[in-house]
C-alpha positions, 0 to 999 in steps of 0.5 A: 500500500503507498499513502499519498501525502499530497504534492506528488505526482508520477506515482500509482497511489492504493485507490482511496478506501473508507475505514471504521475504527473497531478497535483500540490501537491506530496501527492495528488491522484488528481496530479497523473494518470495512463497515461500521461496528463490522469484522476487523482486519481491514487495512489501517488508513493510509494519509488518502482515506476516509476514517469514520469513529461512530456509536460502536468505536470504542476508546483509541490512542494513536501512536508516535508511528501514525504521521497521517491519519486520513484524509477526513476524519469523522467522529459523528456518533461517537461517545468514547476517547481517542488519545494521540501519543508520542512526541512524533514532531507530525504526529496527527496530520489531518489532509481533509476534513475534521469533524467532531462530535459533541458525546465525545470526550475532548481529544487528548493529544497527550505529549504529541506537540500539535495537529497538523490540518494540511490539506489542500483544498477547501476544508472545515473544523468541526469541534463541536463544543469540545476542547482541543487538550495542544495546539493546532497548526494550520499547513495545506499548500494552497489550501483553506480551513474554515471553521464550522464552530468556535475553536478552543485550544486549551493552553495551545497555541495556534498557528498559520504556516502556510495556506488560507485559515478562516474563522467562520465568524466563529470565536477562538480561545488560544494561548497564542497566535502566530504566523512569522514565516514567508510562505504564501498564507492568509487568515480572515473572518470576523470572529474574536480570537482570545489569546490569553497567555503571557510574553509574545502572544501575538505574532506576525513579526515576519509577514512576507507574504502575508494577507490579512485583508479577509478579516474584520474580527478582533484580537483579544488579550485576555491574560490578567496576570502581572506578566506582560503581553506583545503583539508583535507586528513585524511593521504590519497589521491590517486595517480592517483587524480590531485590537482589544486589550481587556487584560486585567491585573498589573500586566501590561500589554506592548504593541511592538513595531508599526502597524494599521489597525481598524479599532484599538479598545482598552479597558478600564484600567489597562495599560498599553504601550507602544514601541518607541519612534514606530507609527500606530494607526487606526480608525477609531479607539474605544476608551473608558467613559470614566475617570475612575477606569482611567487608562495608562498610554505611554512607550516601552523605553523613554522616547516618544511614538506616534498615534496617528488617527483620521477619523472624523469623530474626535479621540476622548481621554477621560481621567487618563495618564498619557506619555511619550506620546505624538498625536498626529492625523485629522482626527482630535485627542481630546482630554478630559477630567484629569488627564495627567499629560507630560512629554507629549507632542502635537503632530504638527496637523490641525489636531494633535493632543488639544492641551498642546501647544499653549494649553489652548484648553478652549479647544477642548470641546464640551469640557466645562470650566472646571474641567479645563482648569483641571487638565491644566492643573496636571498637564507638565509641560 
């Protein structure tokens, strides 16, 4: 039998076949059939076939030897485990379809350090309410995964290396995101993708050939330990990707590198940081309405970074502390109820940060009096 791993050409492949699962054991002719719940001693799959888990499978693990294990694999009706074991660097590859079933047991991967989706074609994610226990990387030449539900990876990262990844407007929960490599790949959607480890936890740093123009969803960063979270950008970013720091605790979060956003929203009482001498711009920015949840921006070292913004409606600070910070666009910084400013600059446009230069706080529309006097009492110039 000669399994086809895809890419290949002048080669006589074994005629793809479909194989119910009956047994314990993957790399077994005693766990496999013909039919469901049949006589056992049908060919273990090979990387072209079809694999279907159904009411009469029992509990299975696949070991380290597996690297292939179908081409769509199906666990509709299934109640049981399937367990993938070893640390088989591709260990569990799918090249199709994978389609979970909600009375399964979450799939352990065990040591095996992540599934691989490596189809070339169109292909779908069902996992059906259940938890990925690793990551999942997503590697098809040419190929497209969508997503038929929401995606979580419990403590796993998940990956893009190569082909078209598609939420479905499905939600993701993930310990990181990345996609740093040069090969042709793209993901979109409009889901919102909950990354919610620590360090980098975001990453796009080398992104040759990268297409983020199909998404329109929103990058969440969950984590509310003290540890700090990145988003590395590598110099792009999409201008139709929102951005949502709702991280809680001490931790702050870093936008490393220059980079477009559509929205940048951050919660109450977070603290956002820019890389000093890069560009971020957006559209809009989504911000506390109160000086009690005040927010922090400001720059990872001593020096100054840029905020560009060319919306219409004007950027509100309310009760913030803002440094090392340049305004710049058509868009207004306006401060509000305390903002503590120092070692800001205007942009040099009609906008900038209303408080500068001169303390000009007339141009601080809507702010009463008493607020003006205020912002000026805490500005530092």
């Amino acid at each position: 039998s000669i399994g086809d791993e895809l890419g290949n050409s002048g080669i006589t492949f074994t005629t793809p076949v479909t194989r119910y699962a009956v047994g314990a054991n993957w790399n077994n002719t005693n766990s496999w059939s013909t039919s469901s719940g049949g006589a056992t001693g049908a060919s273990v799959p090979l990387a072209q076939d079809t694999v279907h888990f159904d009411a009469s499978s029992i509990s299975m693990a696949v070991n380290s030897g597996m690297r292939y294990l179908g081409t769509n694999i199906d666990f509709a009706g299934y109640t049981q485990t399937i367990t993938f074991q070893g640390t088989a660097i591709r260990t569990g590859v799918v090249l199709g379809n994978l389609t979970l079933a909600s009375g399964q047991a979450s799939p352990g991967l065990g040591s095996s350090p992540t599934v691989r989706f490596a189809g070339r074609s169109s292909h779908t994610i069902t996992s059906a309410g259940k938890t990925f226990a690793n990551a999942a990387s997503i590697e098809g030449f040419g190929g497209n995964y969508a997503l038929a539900d929401a995606l979580t990876l419990n403590g796993g990262a998940l990956t893009l290396t190569r082909g078209t990844f598609d939420d479905g407007g499905f939600s993701i929960s993930a310990a990181s995101f990345s996609s740093s490599n040069s090969n042709t790949r793209a993901f979109a959607g409009s889901g919102t993708w909950s990354v919610t480890s620590t360090g980098t936890v975001f990453t796009t740093a080398t992104n040759t050939s990268l297409t983020t123009s199909g998404f329109t969803g929103t990058i969440k960063l969950t984590n509310s330990s003290s540890s700090s979270k990145t988003w590395a950008t590598g110099g792009y970013v999409g201008s139709t990707i929102n951005y949502w720091n709702a991280t809680g605790s001490t931790g702050v979060c870093i936008f490393t590198g220059s980079g477009t956003l559509n929205d940048i929203k951050i919660d109450a009482g977070r603290t956002q940081q820019f890389t000093a001498a890069t560009t971020t711009t957006f559209t809009t920015m989504t911000l506390p309405v109160s000086a009690s949840n005040a927010i922090t921006i400001t720059s990872v070292t001593a020096a100054q970074h840029t905020l560009l913004c060319n919306s219409a409606a004007a950027i509100k600070f309310y009760g913030c502390t803002i440094s090392q910070s340049k305004a710049t666009g058509t868009s207004a910084f306006e401060a509000y109820n305390d903002t503590t400013v120092w070692n800001n600059v205007n942009g040099g446009s009609t906008s900038g940060y209303r408080w500068w230069p001169q303390q000009t706080w007339v141009d601080v529309s809507n702010a009463t009096a008493a607020g003006r006097q205020s912002i000026a009492r805490a500005a530092n110039f």
